[in-house]
Backbone as CSV, one residue per row, in Angstrom:
resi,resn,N_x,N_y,N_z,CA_x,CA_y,CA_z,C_x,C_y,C_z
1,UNK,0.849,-1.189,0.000,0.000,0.000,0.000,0.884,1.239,0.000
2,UNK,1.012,2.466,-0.492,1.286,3.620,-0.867,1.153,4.295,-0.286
3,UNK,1.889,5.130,0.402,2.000,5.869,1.458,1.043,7.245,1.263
4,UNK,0.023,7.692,1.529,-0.697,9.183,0.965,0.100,10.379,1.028
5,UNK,-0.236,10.823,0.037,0.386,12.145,-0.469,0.221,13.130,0.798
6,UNK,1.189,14.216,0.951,1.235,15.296,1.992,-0.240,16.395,0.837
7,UNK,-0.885,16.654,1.344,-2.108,17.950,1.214,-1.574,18.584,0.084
8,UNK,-0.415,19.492,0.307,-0.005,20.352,-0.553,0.622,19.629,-1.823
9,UNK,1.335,18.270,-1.422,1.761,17.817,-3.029,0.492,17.025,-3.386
10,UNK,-0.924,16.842,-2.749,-2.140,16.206,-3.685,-2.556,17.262,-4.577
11,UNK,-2.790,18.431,-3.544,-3.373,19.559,-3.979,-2.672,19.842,-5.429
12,UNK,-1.239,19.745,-5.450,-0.508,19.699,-6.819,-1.026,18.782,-7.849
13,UNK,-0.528,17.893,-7.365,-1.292,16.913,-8.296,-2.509,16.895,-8.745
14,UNK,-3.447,17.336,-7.922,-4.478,17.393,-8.529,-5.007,18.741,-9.943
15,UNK,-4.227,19.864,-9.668,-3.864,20.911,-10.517,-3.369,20.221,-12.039
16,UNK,-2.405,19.126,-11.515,-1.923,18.853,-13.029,-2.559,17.740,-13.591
17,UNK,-3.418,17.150,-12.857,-4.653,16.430,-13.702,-5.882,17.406,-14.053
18,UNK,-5.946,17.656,-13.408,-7.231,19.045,-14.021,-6.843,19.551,-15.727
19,UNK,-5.428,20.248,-14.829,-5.024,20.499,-16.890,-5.042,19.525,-17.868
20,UNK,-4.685,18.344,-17.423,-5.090,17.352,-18.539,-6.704,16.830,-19.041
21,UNK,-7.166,17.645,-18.107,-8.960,17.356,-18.135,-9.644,15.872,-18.282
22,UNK,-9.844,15.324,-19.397,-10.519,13.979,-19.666,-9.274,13.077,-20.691
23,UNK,-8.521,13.786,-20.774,-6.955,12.738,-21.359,-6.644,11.492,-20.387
24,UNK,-6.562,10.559,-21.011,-6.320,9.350,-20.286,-4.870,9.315,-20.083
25,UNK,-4.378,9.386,-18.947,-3.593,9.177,-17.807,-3.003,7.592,-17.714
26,UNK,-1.785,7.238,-17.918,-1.310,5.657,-17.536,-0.832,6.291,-16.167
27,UNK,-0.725,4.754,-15.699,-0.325,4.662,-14.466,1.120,5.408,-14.361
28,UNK,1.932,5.331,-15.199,3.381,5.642,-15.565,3.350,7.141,-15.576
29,UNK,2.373,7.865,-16.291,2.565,8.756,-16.353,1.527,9.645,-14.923
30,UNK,1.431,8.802,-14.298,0.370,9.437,-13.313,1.692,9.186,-11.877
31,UNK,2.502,8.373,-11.746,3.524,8.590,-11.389,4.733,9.503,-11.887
32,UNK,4.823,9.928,-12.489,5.470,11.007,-12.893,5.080,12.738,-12.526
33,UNK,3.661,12.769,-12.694,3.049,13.598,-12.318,3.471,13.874,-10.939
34,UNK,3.168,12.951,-9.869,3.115,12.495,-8.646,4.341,13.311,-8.168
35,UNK,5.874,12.623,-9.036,6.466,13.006,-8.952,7.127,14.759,-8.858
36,UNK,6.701,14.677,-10.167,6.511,16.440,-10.047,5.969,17.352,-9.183
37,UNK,4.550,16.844,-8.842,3.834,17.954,-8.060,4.593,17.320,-6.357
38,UNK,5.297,16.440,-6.585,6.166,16.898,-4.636,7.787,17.652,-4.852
39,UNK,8.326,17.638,-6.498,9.208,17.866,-6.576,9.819,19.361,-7.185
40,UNK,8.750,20.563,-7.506,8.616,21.356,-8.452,7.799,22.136,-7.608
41,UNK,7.987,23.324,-7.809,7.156,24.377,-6.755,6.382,25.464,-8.520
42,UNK,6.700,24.660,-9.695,6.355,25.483,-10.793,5.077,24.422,-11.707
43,UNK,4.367,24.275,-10.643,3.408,22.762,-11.039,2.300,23.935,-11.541
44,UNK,2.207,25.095,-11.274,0.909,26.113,-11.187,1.286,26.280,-13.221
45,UNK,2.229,26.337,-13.206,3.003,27.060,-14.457,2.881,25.879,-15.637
46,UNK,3.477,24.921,-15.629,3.146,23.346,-16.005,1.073,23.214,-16.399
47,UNK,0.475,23.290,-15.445,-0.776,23.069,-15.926,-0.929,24.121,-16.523
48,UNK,-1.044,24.975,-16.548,-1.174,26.659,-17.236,-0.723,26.383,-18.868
49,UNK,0.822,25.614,-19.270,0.578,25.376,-20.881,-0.007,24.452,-20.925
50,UNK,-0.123,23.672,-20.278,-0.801,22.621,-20.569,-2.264,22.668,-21.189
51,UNK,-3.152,23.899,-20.366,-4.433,24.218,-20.447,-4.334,24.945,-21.976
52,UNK,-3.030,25.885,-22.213,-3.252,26.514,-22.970,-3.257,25.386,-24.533
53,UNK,-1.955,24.409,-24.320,-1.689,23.511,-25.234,-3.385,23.125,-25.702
54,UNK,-4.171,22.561,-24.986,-5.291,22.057,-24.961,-6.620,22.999,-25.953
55,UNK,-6.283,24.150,-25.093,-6.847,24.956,-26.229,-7.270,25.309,-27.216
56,UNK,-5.501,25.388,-27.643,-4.560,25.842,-28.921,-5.194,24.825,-29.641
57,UNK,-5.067,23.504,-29.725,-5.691,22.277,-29.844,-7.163,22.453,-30.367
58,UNK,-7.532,22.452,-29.440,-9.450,22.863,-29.643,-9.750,23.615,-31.054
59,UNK,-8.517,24.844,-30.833,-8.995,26.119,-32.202,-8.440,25.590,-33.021
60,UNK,-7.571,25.253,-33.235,-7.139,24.363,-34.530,-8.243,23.231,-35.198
61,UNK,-7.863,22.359,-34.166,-9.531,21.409,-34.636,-10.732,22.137,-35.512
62,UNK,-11.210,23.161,-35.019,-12.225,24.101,-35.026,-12.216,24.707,-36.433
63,UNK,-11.043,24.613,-36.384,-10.366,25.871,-38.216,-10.232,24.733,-39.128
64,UNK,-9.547,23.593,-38.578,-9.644,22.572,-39.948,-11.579,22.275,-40.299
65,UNK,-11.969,21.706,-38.939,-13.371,21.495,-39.707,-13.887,22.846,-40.302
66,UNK,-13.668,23.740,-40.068,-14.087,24.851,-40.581,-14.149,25.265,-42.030
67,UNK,-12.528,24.997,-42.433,-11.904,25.000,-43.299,-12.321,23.692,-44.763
68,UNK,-12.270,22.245,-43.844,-13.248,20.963,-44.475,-14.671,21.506,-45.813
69,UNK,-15.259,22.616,-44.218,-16.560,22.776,-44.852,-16.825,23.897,-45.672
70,UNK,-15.411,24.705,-46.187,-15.818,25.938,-46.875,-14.987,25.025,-48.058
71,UNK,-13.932,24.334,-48.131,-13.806,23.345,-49.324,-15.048,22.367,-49.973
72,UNK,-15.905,22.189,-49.161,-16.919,21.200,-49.391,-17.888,22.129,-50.267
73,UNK,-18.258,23.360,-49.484,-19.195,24.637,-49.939,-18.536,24.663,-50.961
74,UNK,-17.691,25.250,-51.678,-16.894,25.098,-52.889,-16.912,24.274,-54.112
75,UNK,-16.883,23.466,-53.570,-17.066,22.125,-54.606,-18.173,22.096,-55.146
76,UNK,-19.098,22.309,-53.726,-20.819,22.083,-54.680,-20.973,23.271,-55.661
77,UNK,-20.368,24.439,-54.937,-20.765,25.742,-55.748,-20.157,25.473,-57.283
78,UNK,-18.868,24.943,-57.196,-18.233,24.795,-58.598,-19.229,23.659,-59.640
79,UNK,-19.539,22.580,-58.540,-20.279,21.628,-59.425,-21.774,22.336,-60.103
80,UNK,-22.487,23.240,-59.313,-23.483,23.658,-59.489,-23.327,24.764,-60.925
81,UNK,-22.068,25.422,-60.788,-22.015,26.207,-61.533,-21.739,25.685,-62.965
82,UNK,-20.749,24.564,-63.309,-20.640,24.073,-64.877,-22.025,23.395,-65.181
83,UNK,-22.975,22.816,-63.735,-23.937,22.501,-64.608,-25.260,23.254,-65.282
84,UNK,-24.864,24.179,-64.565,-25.931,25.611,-65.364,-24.653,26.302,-66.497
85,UNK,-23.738,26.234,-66.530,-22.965,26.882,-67.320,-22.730,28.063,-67.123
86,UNK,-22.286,28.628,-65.522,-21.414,29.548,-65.707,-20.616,29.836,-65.027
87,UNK,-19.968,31.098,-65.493,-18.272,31.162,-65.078,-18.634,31.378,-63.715
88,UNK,-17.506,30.944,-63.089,-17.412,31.261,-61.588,-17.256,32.684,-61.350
89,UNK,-16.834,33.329,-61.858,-16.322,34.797,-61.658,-16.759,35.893,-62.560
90,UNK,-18.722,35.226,-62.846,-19.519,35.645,-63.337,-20.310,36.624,-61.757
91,UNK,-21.153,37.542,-61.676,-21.427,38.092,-60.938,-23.213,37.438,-60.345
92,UNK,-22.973,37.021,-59.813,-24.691,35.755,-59.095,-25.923,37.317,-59.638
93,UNK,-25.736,38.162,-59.623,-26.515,39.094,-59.544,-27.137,39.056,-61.285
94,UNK,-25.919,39.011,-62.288,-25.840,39.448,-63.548,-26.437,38.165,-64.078
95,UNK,-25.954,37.033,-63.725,-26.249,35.513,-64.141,-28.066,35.728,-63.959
96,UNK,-28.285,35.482,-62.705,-29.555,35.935,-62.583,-30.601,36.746,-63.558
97,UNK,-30.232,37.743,-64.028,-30.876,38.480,-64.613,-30.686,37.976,-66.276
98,UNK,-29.318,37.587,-66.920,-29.568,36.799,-67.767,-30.296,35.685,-67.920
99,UNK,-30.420,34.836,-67.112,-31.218,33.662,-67.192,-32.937,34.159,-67.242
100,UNK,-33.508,35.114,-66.282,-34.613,36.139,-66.307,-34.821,36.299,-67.881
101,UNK,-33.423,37.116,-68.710,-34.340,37.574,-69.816,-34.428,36.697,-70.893
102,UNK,-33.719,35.806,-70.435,-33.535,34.481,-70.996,-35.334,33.636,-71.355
103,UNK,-35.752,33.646,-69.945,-36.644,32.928,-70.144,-37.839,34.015,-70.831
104,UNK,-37.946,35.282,-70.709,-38.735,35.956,-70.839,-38.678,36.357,-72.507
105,UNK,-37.769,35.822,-73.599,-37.714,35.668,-74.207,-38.253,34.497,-74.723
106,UNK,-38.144,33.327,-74.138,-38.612,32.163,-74.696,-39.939,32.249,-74.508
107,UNK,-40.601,33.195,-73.631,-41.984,33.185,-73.058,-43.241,33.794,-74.424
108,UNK,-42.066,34.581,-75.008,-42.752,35.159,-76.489,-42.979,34.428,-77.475
């Protein structure tokens, strides 16, 4: 059995699992931790990038799917556009109104 941690190095430890939030933890590395928060008085500083690492993480994630879905938007727009036939860097406003007098011609 394992001797319990002194208050102030749980209290550590527990700081530097917090920053890791829901990351799965080995035993190995949960001894290491252990280690640190009785051996390091800069455990406050340690979870702090950690939180930020996590973050940083998050917004990235966030920008690729982001990014996924304005490539995806794209694609359809391009597919949509050769199958009506027109240029991409036609004006949606002008297209519009051609196709309008378009039909309003055929209507005669």
């Amino acid at each position: 059995m394992s001797t319990p941690l002194p208050q102030w190095q749980a209290d550590r430890l527990a700081t530097l699992l917090d920053a890791f939030g829901d990351l799965s933890i080995s035993a190995g590395e949960r001894e290491t931790l252990t280690w640190l928060a009785g051996s390091s008085v800069v455990v406050d500083d340690i979870a702090g990038m950690v939180r930020r690492a996590r973050a940083r993480s998050s917004v990235v994630a966030v920008r690729e799917a982001h990014d996924k879905q304005l490539s995806r938007e794209r694609a359809r727009i391009v597919a949509l556009c050769e199958c009506a036939g027109i240029d991409l860097g036609d004006s949606p406003l002008d297209v519009l109104i051609r196709h309008l007098r378009g039909r309003e011609r055929g209507a005669r």
